[in-house]
N, C-alpha and C positions, 0 to 999 in steps of 0.2 A: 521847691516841692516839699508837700509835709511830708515828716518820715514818722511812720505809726512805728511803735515800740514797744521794748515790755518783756519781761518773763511768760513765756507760755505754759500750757499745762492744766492748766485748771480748770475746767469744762466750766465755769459759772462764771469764769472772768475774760472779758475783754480786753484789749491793748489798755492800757489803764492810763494812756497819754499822747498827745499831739505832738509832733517838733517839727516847728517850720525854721529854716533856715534861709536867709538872702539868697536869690539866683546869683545875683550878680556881687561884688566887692562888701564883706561883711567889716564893718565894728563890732569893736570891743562891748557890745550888748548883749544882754539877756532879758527880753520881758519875759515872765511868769505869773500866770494867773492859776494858784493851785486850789480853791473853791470854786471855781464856777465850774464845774460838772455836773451832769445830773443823770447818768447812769446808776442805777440800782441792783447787785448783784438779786441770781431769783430767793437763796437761800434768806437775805435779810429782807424781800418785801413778805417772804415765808413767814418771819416771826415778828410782824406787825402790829402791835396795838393801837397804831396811829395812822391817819389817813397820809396815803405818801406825802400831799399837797402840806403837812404839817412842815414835812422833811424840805420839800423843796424852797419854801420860806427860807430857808437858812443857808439856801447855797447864796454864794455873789452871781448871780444868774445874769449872762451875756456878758459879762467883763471881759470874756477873750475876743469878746465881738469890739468892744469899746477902743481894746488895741491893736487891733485886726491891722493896721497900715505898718505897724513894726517889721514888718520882713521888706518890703520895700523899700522903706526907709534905712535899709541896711542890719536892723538886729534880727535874733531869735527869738524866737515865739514858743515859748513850752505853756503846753495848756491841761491842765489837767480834766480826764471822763468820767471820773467819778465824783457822786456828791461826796462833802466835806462830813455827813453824816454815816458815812460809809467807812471813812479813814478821814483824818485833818489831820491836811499835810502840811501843814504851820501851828503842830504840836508834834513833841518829842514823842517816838514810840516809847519810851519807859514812863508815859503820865496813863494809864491805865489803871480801870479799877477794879478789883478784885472780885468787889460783889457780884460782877456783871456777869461772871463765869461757872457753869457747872463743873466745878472741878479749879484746877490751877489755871493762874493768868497764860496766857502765851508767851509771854516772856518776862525778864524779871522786870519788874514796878520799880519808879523812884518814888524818892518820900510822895507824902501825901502833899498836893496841892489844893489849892480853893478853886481852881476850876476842873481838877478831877473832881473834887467832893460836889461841885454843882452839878456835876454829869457831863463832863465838859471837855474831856479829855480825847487821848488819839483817835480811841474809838469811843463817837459820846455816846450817853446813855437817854439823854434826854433832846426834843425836837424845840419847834421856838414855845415859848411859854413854860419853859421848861416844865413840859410833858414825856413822861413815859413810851421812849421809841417801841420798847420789845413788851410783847406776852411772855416770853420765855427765857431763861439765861442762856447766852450764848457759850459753846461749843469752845474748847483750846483752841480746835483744828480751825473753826472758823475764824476766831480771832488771827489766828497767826497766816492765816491765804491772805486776809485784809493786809495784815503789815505785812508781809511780802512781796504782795502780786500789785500793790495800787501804793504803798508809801514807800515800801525799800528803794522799790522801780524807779518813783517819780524822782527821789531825791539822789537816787546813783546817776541819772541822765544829768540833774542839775550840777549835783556836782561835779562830774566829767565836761558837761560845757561850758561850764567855768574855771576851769583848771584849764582847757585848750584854749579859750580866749585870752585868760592872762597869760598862759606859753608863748603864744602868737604874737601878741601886743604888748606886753610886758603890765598889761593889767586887763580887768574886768567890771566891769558894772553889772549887776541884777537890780532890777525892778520889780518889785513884789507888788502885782497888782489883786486891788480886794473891791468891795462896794462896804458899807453899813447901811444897818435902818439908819431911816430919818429920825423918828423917835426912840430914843432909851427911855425906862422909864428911871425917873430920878436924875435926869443927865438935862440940861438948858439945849435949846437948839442946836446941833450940830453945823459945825460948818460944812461948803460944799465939797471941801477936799481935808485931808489929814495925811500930811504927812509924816514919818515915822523913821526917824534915821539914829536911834538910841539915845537922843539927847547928843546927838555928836560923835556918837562911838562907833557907827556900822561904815560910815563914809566921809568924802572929805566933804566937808561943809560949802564948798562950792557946787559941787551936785545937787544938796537939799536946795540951796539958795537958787538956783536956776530952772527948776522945778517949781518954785516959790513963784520967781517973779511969772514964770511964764503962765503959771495960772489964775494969778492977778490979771496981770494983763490982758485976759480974756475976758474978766468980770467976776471971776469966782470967790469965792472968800476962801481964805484960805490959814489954817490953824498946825501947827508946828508938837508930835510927840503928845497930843493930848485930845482924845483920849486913847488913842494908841501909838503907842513908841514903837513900835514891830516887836511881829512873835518871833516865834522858834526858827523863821528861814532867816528871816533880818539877823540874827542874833549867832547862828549856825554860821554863816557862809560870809557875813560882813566883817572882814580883816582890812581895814585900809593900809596898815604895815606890809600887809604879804600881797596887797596889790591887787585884793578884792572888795569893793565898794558894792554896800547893797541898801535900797530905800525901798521903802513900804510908802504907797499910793492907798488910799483909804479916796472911793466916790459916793458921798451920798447918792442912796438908795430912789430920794427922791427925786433927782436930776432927771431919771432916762428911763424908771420902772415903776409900775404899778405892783408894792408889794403886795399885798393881800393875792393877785391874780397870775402874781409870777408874768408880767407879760410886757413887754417895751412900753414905752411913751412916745408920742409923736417927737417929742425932743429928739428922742434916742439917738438919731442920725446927726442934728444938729452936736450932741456931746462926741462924737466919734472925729467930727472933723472939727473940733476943738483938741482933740487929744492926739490926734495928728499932728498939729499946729505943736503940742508940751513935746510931743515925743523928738518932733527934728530941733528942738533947742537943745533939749537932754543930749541928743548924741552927738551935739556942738562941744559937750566938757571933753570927750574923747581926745580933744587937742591940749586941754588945760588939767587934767590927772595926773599924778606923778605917778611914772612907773619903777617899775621893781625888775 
């Protein structure tokens, strides 16, 4: 059954996240798809200078649809309701930018990085084409409901059900699932999958490698840490010493959506029961992990 969650309180926020858990005998899994939302609180469609449809372009849109067999197959399912334009939840609450604020940040900023300074941080500043979300600077108070009520939220559940998985079983896997465009500009073809396991550092290399093969094996192509090695949850939660294993799943955008329209593909269904098929090999290493 999904179990709706969340800090309450805030008349403008909603449960800010999905958790479905196995009916029946769980592994040691955790799929998480923490972009593909597309809830909008009223206060930020209030301070708009961009058509929402700019916003929606930049969620992973239907991804938790893509792993939808994950709780049957024995794991959890955290899915995130908010869009990534709202909070991004695979960026650190201290990457914030200053300018964005009437008055002081909501909480204290780390150094400056290249994708704050793009607009690009926890809460971005900018939509795709990197265009200007807001007419106005946003509020302390609003910033800090955001990291509260939609990133504290998401990331105290993840990390609570990952600390009780590896209790339980003496370890944990998280799957960080995302989509990309199909085209970057300045980037060669993407392949159809990106895996993302730190160069080796978030998990045991048996995981990325099983992952690998099983989405070869379907037909796909498939590219290793380039051009994404996993954000801020990969990098956060993947301890393979302490017995938590975490890989980033990257699905081109053009497998199963029409970006321009935000709207499925007739594949779509076909890629869901392909990802069915990666998911029950992945929770085959459950037997070949070392626990802690």
């Amino acid at each position: 059954m999904p179990v709706m969650s969340g800090p309450a309180g805030a008349e403008d926020f909603e449960a800010p996240y999905t958790l479905t858990r196995p009916a029946g005998p769980a592994l040691p899994f955790l799929f998480a798809s923490p972009h593909s939302g597309s809830l909008y609180p009223g206060s930020m469609l209030e301070a708009l200078c961009v058509p929402v449809m700019d916003l929606r372009r930049t969620e992973d849109a239907f991804v938790e649809e893509l792993f939808a067999a994950a709780p049957a197959a024995g794991a959890s399912l955290l899915a995130a309701r908010y869009a990534r334009s709202v909070a991004d939840l695979n960026r650190d609450p201290r990457e914030l930018d200053p300018s964005m604020f009437d008055g002081p940040p909501p909480r204290t900023c780390g150094m400056p990085t290249a994708r704050v300074d793009a607009g690009l941080g926890c809460l971005p500043r900018v939509a795709a084409g990197g265009v200007e979300i807001y007419g106005r600077r946003l509020t302390r108070e609003e910033g800090e409901a955001r990291l509260a009520h939609i990133h504290d939220a998401y990331h105290a559940c993840l990390g609570d059900e990952l600390a009780a998985l590896r209790d339980t079983h003496g370890h944990a896997v998280l799957i960080d699932c995302h989509s990309m465009p199909s085209v970057q500009p300045g980037r060669r073809a993407l392949a159809d999958i990106v895996l993302g396991d730190r160069f080796g550092a978030s998990c045991d290399p048996r995981l990325t490698g099983r992952a690998e093969r099983a989405f070869r094996e379907l037909g796909f192509s498939v590219a290793r840490n380039a051009p994404y090695a996993g954000g801020y949850t990969t990098r956060r939660y993947g301890k393979p010493r302490r017995g938590v294993h975490a890989l980033q799943i990257e699905i081109n955008r053009g497998l199963y959506m029409d970006e321009h329209a935000v709207e499925r593909l007739d594949g779509f269904d076909d890629l869901a029961e392909a990802i069915e098929v990666v998911i029950a090999n992945l929770l085959e290493t459950a037997l070949i992990l070392p626990k802690v």
